[in-house]
DOKOL-797003 format. One line per field, with one value per residue (C-alpha): x, y, z; residue in three letters; residue number from 1. Coordinates in steps of 0.2 Angstrom, whole numbers. Example, Ala and Ser with C-alpha at 12.3 -4.5 7.8 and 13.67 -1.06 7.14 Angstrom:
BEGIN
u	c(62:68) $
v	c(-22:-5) $
w	c(39:36) $
residuo	c(ala:ser) $
num	c(1:2) $
This chain:
BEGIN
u	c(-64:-59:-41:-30:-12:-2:7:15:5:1:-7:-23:-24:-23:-43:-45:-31:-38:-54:-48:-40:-55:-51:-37:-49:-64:-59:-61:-46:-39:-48:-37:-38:-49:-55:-54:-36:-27:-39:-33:-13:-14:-22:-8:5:-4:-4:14:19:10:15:35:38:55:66:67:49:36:18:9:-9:-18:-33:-42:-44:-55:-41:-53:-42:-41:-30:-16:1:15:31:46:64:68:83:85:85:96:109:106:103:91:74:59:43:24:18:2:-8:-27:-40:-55:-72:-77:-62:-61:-58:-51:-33:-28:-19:-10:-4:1:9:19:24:30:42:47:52:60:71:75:80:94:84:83:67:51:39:25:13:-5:-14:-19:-38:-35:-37:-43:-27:-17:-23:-20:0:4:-4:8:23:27:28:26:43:40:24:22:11:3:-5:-14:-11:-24) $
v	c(-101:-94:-99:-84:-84:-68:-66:-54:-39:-41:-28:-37:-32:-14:-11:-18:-7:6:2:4:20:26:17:26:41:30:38:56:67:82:97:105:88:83:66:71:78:63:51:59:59:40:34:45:36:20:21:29:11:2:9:12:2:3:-10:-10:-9:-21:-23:-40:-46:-55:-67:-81:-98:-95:-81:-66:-52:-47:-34:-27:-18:-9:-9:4:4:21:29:34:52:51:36:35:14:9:2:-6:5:1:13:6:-8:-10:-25:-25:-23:-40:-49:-36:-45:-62:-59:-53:-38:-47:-59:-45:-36:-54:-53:-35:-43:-58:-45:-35:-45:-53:-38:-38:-23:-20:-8:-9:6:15:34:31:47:52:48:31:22:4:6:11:-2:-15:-9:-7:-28:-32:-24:-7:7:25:36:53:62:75:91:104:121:125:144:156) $
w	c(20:5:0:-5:-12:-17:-37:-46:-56:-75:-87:-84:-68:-72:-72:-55:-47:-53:-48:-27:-28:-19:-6:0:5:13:31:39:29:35:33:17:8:-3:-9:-26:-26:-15:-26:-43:-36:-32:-51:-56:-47:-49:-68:-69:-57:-70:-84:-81:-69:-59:-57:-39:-37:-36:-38:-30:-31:-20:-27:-23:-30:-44:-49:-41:-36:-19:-14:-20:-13:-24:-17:-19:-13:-6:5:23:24:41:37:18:20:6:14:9:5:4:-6:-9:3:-1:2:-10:1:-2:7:20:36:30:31:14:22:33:17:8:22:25:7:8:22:13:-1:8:19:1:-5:10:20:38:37:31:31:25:26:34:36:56:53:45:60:54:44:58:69:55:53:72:75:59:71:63:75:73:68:63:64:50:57:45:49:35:29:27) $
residuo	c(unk:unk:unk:unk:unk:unk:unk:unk:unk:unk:unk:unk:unk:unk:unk:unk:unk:unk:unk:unk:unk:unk:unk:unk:unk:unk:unk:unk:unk:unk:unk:unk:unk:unk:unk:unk:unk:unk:unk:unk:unk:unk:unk:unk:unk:unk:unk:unk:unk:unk:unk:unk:unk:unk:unk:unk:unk:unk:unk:unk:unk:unk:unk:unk:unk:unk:unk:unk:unk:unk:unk:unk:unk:unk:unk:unk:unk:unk:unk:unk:unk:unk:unk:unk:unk:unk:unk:unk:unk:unk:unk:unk:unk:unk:unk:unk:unk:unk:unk:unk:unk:unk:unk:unk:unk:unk:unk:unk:unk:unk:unk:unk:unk:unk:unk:unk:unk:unk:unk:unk:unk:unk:unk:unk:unk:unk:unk:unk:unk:unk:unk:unk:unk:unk:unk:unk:unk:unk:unk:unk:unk:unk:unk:unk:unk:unk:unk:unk:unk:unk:unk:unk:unk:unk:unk:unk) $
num	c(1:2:3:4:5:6:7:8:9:10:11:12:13:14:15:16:17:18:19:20:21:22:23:24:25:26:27:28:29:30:31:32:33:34:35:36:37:38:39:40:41:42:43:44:45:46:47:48:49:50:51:52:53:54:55:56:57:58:59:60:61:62:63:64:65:66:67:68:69:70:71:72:73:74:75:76:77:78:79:80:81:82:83:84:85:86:87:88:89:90:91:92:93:94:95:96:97:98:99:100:101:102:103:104:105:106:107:108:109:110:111:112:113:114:115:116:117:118:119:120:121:122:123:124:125:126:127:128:129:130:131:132:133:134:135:136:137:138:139:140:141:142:143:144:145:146:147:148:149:150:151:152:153:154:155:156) $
């Protein structure tokens, strides 16, 4: 098996982020969405992370031994909107097709805790879209639980 370990983001791994941003759409989306538009907001946000990043923010990789990326996740801080406590956020959690299904998601969502719990927070949380259910199934056997379900009624 092959042997994966998590570091920290450097400019050279900018190509191969961007390189998964389709990833994030490779599920049934909601009828008003379209693949092009969230793909086009994520390489915005990706490059804009990459590019100015914020200080209480992080982007780790995961490779293997011979220094082949594997996965990556960016990492934000953001505020409670109903007690205003400061909490960990995953902005970004993706595996590369060719290490699907050998535990690199669950290394970087164990590092995602390590980092928050570092950073003195008590909650960790993320956004998955309805239809993503692989993802969904990934999240709730790593322990997060559902907490507010957003619906949408798309106007004609």
């Amino acid at each position: 098996m092959t042997s994966i370990h998590v570091r920290a983001f450097s400019i050279s791994d900018r190509d191969f982020l961007l390189s998964l941003v389709s990833r994030f759409t490779g599920f049934d989306l909601p009828a008003w969405r379209t693949r092009a538009e969230i793909d086009e907001a994520n390489r915005k946000a990706l490059l804009n992370a990459m590019d100015q990043p914020e200080t209480d923010a992080l982007i780790l990789i995961a490779e293997d031994e011979h220094g082949e990326p594997a996965g990556f996740l960016h990492l934000q801080t953001q505020t409670d909107y109903f007690n205003g406590e400061k909490h960990g956020y995953i902005s970004d959690v993706v595996v590369a097709p060719a290490f699907e299904g050998q535990g690199v998601g669950r290394l970087l969502l164990n590092a995602a805790e390590d980092w928050a719990r570092g950073q003195g927070f008590r909650l960790l949380t993320l956004y998955v879209f309805a239809g993503n259910a692989h993802a969904r199934r990934v999240y709730e056997r790593a322990g997060f639980d559902q907490e507010v379900i957003k619906y949408v009624k798309p106007l004609n």
